[in-house]
N, C-alpha and C positions, 0 to 999 in steps of 0.2 A: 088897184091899190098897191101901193108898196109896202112888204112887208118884209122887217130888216129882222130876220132870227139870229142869233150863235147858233155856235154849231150845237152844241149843251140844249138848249132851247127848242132847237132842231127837233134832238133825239127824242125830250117831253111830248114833243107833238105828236111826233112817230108813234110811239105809245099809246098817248090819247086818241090816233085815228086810229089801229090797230084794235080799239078796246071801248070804244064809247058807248052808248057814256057809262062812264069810271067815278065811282065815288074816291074823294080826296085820298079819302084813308086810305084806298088798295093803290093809289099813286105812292103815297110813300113806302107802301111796302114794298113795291114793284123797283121804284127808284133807290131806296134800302141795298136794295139785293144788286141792281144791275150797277149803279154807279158808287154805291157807300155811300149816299147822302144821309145827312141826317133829316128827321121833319123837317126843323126849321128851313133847312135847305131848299126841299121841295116845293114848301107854300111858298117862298121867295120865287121860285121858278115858275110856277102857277101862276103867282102875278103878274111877271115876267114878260108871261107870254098872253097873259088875259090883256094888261095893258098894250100890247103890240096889235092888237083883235082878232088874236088866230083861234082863240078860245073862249071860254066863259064857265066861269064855278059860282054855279045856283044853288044853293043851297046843301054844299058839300058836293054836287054834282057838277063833272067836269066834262064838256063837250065842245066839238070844233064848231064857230064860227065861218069856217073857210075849209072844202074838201081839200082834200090831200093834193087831188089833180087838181085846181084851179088853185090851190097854192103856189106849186112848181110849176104850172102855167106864168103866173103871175114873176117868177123869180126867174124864169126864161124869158118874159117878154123885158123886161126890169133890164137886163140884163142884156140886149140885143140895142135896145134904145140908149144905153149909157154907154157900151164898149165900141157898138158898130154905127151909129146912128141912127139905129132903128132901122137898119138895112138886112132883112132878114136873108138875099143873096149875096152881102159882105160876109156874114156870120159863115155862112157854109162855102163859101171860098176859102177862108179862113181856117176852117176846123179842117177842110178834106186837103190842105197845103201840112195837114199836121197827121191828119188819120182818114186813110183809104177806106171808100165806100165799097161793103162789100158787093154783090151781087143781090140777094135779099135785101139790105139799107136801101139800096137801091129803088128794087122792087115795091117795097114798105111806103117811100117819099111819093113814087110815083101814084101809089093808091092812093094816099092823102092826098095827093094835089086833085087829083082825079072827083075825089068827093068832095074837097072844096069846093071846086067849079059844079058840081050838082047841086052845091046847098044852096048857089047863087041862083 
């Protein structure tokens, strides 16, 4: 699924998975303090993000729809299929033509690859 947040939108989520579930009211105070929103501001962003399906507010309670990591899963695949063509060896030709793998990054890929081919 594609899921198109702001960045504002972002940081609401950020919160809500940090905290879930969060009743509305400690969202606006929390949102109050860290961004100066007003209420009104917040339920506008609650909706915001309810309508995009990353969350959902049941009755005053406000919880993710989508974990943190299968979100930014989702915005890295998203994201490889529209820039690279879905070419996940474009991407990292790409990024290491910009930013050198270190020794560990390394190390870290090759373990992934390693347990992909086990899951298979």
């Amino acid at each position: 699924m594609k899921y198109n947040l702001s960045e504002m939108e972002t940081e609401l989520a950020e919160i809500i998975w940090e905290r879930e579930p969060i009743k509305s009211s400690e969202l606006v105070d929390i949102c109050a303090k860290k961004f100066d929103w007003k209420k009104s501001t917040t339920y506008t962003m609650i909706k915001r993000v309810e309508n995009k399906g990353v969350i959902i507010n049941e009755d005053g309670i406000v919880k993710s729809t989508i974990s943190r990591k299968d979100f930014y899963a989702s915005l890295s695949s998203n994201y490889v299929k529209k820039s690279f063509d879905g070419s996940l060896p474009k991407f990292i030709a790409a990024f290491t033509r910009a930013e050198k793998l270190s020794d560990a990054d390394i190390k870290e890929i090759e373990t992934m690859i390693r347990e992909h081919r086990e899951e298979k």
